[in-house]
RODO-2510 file (C-alpha; in nm, 4 decimals, decimal comma):
residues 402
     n   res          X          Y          Z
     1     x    -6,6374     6,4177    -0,5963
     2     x    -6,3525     6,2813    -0,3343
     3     x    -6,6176     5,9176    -0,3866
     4     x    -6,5942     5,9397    -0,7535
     5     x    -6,2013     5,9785    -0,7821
     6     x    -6,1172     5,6630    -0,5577
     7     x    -6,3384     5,4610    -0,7283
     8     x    -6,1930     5,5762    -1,0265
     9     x    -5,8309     5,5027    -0,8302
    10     x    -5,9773     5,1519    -0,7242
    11     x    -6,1219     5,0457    -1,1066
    12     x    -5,7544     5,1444    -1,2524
    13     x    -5,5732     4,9617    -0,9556
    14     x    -5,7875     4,6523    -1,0368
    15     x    -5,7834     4,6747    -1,3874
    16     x    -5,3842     4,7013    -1,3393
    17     x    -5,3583     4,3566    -1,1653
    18     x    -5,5848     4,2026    -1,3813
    19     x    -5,3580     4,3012    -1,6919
    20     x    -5,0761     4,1785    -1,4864
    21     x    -5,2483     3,8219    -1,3969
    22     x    -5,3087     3,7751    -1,7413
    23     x    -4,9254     3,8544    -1,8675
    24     x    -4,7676     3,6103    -1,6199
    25     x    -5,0798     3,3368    -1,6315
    26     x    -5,1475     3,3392    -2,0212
    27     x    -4,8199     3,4470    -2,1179
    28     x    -4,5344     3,1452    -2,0396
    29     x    -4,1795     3,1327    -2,1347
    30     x    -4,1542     2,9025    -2,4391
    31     x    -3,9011     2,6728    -2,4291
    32     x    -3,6993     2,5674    -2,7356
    33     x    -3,4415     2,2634    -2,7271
    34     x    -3,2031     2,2030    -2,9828
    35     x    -2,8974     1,9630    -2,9808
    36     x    -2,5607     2,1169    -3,0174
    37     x    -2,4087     1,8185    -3,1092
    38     x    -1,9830     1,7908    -3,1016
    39     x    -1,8099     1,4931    -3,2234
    40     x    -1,4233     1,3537    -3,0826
    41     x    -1,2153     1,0758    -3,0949
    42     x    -1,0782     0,8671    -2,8395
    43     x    -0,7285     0,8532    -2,7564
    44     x    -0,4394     0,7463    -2,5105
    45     x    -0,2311     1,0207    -2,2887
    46     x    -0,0828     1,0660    -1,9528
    47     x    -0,3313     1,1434    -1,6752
    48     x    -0,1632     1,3408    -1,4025
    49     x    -0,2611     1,4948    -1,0973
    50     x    -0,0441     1,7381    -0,8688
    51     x    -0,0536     1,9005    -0,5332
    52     x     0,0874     2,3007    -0,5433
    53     x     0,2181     2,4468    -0,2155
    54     x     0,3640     2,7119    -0,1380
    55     x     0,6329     2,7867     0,1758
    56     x     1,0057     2,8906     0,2157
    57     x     1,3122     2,8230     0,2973
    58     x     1,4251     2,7187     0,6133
    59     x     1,7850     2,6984     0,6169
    60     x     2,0138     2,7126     0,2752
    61     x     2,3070     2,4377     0,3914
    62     x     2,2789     2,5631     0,7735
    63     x     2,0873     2,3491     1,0637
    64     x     1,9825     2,5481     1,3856
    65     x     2,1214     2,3579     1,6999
    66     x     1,8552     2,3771     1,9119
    67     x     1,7574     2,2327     2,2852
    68     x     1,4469     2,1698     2,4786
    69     x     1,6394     2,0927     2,7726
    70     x     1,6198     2,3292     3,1185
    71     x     1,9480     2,3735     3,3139
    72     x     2,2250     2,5518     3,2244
    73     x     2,5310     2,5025     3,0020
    74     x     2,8173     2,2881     3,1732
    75     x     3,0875     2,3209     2,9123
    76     x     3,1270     2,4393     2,5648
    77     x     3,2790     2,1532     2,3319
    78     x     3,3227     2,2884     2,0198
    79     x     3,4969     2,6241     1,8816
    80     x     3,3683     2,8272     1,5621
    81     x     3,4342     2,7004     1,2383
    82     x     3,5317     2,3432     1,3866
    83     x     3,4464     2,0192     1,1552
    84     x     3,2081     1,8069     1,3017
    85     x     3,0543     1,4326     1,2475
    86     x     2,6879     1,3499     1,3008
    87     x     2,6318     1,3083     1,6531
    88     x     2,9509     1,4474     1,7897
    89     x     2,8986     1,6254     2,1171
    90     x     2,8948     2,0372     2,1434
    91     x     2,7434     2,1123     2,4681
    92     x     2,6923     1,9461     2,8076
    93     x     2,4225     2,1000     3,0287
    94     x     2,3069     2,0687     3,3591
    95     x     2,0000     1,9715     3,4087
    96     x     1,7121     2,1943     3,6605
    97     x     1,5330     1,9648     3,8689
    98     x     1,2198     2,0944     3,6471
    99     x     1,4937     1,9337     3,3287
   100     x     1,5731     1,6541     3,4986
   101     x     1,1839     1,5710     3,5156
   102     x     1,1183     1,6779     3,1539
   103     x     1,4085     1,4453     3,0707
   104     x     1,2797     1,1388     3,3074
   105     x     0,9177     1,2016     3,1123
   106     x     1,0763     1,1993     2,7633
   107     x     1,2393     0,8974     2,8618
   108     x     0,8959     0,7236     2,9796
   109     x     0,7303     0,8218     2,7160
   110     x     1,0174     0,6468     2,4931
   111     x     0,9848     0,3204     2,6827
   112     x     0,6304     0,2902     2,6731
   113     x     0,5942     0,3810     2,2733
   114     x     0,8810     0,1067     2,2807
   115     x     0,6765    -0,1211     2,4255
   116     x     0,3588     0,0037     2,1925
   117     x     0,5465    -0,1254     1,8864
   118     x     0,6514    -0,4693     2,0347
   119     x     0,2969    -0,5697     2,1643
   120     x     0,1960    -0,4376     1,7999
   121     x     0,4297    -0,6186     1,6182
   122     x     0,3596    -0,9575     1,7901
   123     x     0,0139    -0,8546     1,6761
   124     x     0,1166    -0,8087     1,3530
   125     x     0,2993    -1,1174     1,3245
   126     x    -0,0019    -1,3150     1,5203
   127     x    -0,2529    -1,1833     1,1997
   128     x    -0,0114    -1,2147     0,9281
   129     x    -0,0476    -1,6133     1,0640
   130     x    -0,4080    -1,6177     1,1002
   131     x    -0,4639    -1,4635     0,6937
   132     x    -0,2360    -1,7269     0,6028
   133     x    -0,4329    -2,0038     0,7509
   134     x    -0,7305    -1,8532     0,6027
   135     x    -0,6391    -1,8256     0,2399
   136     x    -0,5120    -2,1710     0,2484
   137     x    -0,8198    -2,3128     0,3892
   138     x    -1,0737    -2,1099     0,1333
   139     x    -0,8148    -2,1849    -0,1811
   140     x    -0,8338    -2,5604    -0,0770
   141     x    -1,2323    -2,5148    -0,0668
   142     x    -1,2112    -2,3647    -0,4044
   143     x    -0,9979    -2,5983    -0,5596
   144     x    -1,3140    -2,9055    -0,4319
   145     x    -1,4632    -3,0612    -0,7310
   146     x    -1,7664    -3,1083    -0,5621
   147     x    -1,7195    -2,7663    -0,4133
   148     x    -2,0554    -2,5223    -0,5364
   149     x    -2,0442    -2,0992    -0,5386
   150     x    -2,3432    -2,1409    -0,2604
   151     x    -2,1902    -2,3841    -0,0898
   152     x    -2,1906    -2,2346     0,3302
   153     x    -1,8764    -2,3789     0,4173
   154     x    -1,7121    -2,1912     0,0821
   155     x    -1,9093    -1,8488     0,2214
   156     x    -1,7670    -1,8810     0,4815
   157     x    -1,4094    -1,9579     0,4512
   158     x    -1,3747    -1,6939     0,1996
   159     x    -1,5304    -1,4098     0,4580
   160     x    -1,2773    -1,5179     0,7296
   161     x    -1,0282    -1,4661     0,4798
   162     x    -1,1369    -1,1459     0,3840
   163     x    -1,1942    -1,0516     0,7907
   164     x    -0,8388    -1,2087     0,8964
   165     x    -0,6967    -0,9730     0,5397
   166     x    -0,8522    -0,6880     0,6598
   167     x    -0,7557    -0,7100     0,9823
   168     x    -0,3699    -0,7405     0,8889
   169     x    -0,3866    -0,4522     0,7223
   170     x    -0,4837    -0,2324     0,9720
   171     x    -0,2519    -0,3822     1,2239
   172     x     0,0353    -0,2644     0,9508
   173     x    -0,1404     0,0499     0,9509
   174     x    -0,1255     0,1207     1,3313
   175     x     0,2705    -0,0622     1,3274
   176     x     0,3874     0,2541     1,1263
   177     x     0,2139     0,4766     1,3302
   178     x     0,3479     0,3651     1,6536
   179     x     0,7152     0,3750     1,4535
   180     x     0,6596     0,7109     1,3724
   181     x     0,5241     0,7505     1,8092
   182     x     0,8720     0,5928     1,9207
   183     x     1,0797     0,7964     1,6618
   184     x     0,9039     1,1331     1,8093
   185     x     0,9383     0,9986     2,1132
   186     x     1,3079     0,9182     2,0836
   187     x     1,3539     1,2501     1,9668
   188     x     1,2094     1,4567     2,2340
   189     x     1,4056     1,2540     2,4732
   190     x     1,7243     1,3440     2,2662
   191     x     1,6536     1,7040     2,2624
   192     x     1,5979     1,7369     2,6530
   193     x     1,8786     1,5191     2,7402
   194     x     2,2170     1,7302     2,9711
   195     x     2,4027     1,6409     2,5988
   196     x     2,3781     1,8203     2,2944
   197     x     2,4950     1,6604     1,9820
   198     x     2,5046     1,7430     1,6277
   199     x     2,2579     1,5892     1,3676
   200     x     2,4560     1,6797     1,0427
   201     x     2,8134     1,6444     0,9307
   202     x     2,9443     1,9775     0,8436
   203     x     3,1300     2,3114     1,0485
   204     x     2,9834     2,4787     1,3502
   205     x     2,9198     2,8139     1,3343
   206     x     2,7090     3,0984     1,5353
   207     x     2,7621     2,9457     1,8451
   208     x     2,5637     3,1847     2,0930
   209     x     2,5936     3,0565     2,4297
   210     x     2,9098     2,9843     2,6745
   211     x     2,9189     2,8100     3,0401
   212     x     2,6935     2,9509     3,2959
   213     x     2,4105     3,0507     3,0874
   214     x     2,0900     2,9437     3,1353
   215     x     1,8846     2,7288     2,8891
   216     x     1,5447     2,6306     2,8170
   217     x     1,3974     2,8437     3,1553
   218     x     1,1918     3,0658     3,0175
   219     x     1,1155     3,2229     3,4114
   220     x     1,4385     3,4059     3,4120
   221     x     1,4481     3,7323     3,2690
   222     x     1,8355     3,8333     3,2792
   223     x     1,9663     3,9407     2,9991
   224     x     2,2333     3,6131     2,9859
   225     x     1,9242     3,3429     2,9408
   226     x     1,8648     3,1712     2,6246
   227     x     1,4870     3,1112     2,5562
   228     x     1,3653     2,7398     2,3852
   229     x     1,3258     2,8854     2,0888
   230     x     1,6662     3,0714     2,0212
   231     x     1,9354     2,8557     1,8986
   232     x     2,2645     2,7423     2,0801
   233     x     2,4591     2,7246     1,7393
   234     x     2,4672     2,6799     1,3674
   235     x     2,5988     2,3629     1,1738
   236     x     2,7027     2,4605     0,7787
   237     x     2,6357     2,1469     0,6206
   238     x     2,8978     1,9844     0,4156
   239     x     2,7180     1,8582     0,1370
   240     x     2,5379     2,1458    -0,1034
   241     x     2,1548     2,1156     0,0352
   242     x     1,8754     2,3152     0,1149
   243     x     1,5734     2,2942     0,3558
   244     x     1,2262     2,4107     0,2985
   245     x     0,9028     2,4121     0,4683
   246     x     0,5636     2,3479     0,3538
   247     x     0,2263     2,2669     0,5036
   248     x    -0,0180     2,0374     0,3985
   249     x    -0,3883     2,0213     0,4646
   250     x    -0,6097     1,7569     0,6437
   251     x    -0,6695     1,6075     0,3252
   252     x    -0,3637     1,6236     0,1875
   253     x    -0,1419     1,4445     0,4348
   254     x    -0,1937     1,1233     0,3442
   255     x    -0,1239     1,1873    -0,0291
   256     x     0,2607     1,2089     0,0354
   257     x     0,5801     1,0494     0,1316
   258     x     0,9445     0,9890     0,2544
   259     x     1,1577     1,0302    -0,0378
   260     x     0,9208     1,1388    -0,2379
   261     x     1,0578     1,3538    -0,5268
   262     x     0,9331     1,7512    -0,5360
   263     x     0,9583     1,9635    -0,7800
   264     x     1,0275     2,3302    -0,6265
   265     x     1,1174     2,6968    -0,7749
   266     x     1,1954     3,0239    -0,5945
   267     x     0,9168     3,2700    -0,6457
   268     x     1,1737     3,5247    -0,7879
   269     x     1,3427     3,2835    -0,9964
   270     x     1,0095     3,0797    -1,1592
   271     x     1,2761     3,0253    -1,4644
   272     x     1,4776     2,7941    -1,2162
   273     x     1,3446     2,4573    -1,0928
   274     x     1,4924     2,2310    -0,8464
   275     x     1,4526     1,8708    -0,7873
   276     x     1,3816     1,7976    -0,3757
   277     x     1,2593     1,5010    -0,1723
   278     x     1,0053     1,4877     0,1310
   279     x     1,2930     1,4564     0,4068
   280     x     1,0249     1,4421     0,7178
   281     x     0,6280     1,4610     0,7665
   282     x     0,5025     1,6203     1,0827
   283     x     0,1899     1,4074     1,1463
   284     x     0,1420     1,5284     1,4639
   285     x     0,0132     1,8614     1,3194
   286     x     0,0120     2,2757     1,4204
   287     x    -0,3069     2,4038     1,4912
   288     x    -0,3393     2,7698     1,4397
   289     x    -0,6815     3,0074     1,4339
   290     x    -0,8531     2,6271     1,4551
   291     x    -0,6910     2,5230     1,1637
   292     x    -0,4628     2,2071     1,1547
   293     x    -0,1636     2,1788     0,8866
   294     x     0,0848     1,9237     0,8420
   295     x     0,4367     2,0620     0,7821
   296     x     0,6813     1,8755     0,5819
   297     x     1,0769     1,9425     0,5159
   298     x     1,1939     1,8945     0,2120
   299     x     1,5676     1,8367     0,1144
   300     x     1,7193     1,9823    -0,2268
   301     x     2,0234     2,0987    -0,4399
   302     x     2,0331     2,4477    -0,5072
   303     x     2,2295     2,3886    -0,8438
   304     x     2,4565     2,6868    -0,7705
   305     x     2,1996     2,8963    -0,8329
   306     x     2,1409     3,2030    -0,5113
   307     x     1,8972     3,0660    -0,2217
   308     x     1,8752     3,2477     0,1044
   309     x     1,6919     3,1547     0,4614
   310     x     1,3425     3,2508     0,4152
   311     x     1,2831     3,2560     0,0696
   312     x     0,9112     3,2013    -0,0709
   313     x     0,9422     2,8824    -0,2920
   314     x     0,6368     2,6595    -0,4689
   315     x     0,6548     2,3150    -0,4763
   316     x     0,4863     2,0826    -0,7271
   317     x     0,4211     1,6798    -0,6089
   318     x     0,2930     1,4369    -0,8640
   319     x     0,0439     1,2277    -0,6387
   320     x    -0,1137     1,0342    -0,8866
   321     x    -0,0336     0,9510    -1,2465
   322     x    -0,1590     0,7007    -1,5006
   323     x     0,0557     0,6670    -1,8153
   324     x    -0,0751     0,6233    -2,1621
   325     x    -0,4158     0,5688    -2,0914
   326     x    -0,7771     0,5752    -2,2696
   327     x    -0,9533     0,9006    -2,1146
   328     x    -1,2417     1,1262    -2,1929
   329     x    -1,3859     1,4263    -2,0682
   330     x    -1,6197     1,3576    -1,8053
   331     x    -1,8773     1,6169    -2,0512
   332     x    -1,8892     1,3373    -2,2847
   333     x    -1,9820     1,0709    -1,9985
   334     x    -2,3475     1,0397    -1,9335
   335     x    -2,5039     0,8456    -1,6217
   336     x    -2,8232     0,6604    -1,5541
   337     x    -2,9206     0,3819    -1,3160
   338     x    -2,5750     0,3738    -1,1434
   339     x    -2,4551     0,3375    -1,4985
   340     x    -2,2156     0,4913    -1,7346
   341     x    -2,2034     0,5263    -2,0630
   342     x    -2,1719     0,7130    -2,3972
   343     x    -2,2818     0,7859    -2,7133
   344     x    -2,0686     0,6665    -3,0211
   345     x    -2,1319     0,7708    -3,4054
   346     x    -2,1440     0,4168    -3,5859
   347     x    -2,1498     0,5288    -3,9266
   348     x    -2,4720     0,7589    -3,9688
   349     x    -2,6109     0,6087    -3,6655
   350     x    -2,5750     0,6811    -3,3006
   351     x    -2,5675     0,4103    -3,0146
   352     x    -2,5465     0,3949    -2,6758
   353     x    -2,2041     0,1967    -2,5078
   354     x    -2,1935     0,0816    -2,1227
   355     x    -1,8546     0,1691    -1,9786
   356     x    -1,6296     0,1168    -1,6877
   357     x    -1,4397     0,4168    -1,5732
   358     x    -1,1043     0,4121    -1,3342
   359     x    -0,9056     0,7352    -1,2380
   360     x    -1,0981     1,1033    -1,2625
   361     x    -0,7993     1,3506    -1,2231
   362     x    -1,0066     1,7474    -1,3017
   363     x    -1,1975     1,7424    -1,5921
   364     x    -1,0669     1,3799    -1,7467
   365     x    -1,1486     1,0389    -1,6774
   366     x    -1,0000     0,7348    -1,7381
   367     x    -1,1737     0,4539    -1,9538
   368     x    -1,0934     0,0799    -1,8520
   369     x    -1,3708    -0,0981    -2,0647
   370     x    -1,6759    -0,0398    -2,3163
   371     x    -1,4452     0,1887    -2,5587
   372     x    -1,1120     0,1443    -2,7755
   373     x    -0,8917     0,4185    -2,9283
   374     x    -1,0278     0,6052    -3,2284
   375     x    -1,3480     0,5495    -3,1184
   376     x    -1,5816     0,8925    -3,2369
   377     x    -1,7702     1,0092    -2,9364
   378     x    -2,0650     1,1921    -2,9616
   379     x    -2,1147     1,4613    -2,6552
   380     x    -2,4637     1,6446    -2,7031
   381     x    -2,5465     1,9812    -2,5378
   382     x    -2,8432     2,1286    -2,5210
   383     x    -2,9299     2,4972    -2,5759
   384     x    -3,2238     2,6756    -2,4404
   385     x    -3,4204     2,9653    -2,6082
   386     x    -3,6487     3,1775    -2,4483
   387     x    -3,8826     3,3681    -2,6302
   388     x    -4,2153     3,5983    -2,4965
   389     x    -4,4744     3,6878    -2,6522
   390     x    -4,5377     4,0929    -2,7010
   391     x    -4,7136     4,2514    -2,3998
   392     x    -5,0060     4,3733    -2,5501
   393     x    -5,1177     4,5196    -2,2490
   394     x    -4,8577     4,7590    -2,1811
   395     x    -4,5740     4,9226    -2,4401
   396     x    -4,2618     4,7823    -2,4655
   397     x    -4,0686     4,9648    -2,1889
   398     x    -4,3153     4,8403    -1,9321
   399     x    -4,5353     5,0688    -1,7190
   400     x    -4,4326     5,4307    -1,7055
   401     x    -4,3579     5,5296    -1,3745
   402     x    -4,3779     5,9354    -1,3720
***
């Protein structure tokens, strides 16, 4: 009896898969494919692409005097609420041994990115010379009657113009990096110098150390010493500013510059914009959790309105903008054997146009050949159905598991 039932178990089991085969096997999805076809027109407008960031402020109209010298402080210059000029003394230190060698280092360090940017310069000048000569000599090439496209002398005067061009252009490249080298450079040998001098016009205020204290020696532990990273005093600047801090990505570094105008608003206040420039670019970099960021200060007029130290602000930076310009979504753009191109309704019919495409910014694109405005664009989607057939095998709730 036991024999009968599993073969009985067995036949069903089989009989089971077999249904199953035979669902999957005979039994395909059916595609349909229909065109959902939408029609618009070409036309001009402002392409505009923006980096968002978010930070705070660092200082509303005050600057932190600050040292990264070691010694201790000599003499006191300046009293609270005293007018001062932009690099007025307010403290003279004496300098550790371990300051004085800090300070000697800073000061190598300045000579030698000195020297950087003189040898690069001559460089500079030395290539600048050299893609001279070689334009000359490939336009006067060009300009030969007898003078042919294939012609090997042509070749190659105009790739040792294109070498010596490209080779100018990195030597500016690395010219404003080493400027930016010696002004870091400079800077650090500033701030560990025995004088302390003030980088803004305006009144000094919060001054927090007097003669005899110790500065910058981070060993001691009285309660008298004054660590690198507290401040010796406060400058209230004269004009109405602000300072904020932001940090930018890898990637997003090289999208920005001096001067360049920012757009910012204090979280609480989103009704209130201000108008800021970049003031300084740390290209040095803070790594933190093995992530590097770029901080940048940026300068701007508070417009009367409330700002306090610390403040969360977002800032808005326009880093690339084409005005009045033919653009398409980059749905309507189709591509096929490295080319581009769309579909345009010409009357009742449809034909296919080449173009030439310039600046994506999002979902937009910008067209610089192949279409002109008013142009109706035909952007086809597809839609897939999927029907089955009924399961004849089993019901329609599928196998009933009890």
């Amino acid at each position: 009896m036991k024999k009968h039932f599993r073969i009985i178990i067995i036949i069903i089991i089989i009989l089971i898969s077999l249904s199953l085969a035979f669902y999957f096997l005979l039994s395909p999805e059916q595609e349909t494919n229909s065109n959902l076809n939408s029609t618009l027109q070409v036309t001009k407008s402002d392409l505009v692409e923006t980096l968002d960031l978010s930070g705070n402020v660092l200082v509303a109209n005050l600057i932190e005097v600050k040292t990264q010298a070691v010694g201790t402080v000599k003499s006191v210059l300046v009293k609270e609420g005293q007018k001062v000029k932009t690099g007025e003394k307010l403290f003279e230190l004496s300098l550790s041994p371990e300051g004085k060698e800090k300070n000697n280092s800073s000061y190598a360090s300045y000579l030698n990115s000195k020297n950087s940017l003189t040898n690069a310069q001559n460089s500079y000048h030395s290539l600048q010379s050299k893609l001279f000569t070689a334009n000359e000599k490939f336009k006067k090439f060009l300009l030969e009657k007898d003078r042919v496209e294939e012609d090997p002398e042509l070749i190659i005067a105009r790739a040792d113009w294109l070498s010596a061009e490209d080779a100018y252009i990195s030597q500016e490249s690395i010219v404003n990096q080493i400027k930016i080298n010696l002004n870091s450079a400079y800077q650090n040998y500033l701030n560990s110098s025995a004088t302390v001098t003030a980088s803004h016009d305006g009144v000094v205020n919060s001054i927090t150390v007097v003669a005899g204290m110790t500065v910058g020696d981070t060993s001691q532990t009285s309660s008298n010493t004054v660590n690198l990273s507290e401040r010796l005093a406060v400058i209230k600047l004269d004009e109405q500013k602000n300072l904020a801090s932001f940090a930018l990505s890898e990637a997003d570094v090289f999208k920005v510059a001096l001067d360049q105008e920012v757009k910012l608003s204090v979280d609480t206040q989103k009704n209130q914009q201000f108008t800021g420039k970049i003031a300084s670019i740390d290209r040095i970099g803070v790594t933190s959790n093995g992530i590097i960021t770029y901080p940048i200060i940026v300068s701007f007029e508070n417009n009367n309105q409330p700002i306090l130290p610390n403040m969360n602000l977002t800032a808005s930076l326009i880093i690339n903008e084409k005005k009045q310009v033919l653009n398409l979504p980059n749905l309507a753009i189709q591509k096929r054997n490295d080319k581009q191109f769309v579909i345009i309704k010409n009357g009742s019919d449809e034909q296919e146009v080449e173009i030439q495409t310039g600046l994506t910014i999002n979902s937009r694109t910008e067209i610089l050949s192949g279409l002109n405005e008013n142009d109706q664009i035909i952007v086809k989607l597809k839609s897939f159905e999927t029907s089955q057939p009924t399961n004849t095998l089993f019901p329609a709730g599928g196998i009933n598991r009890h």
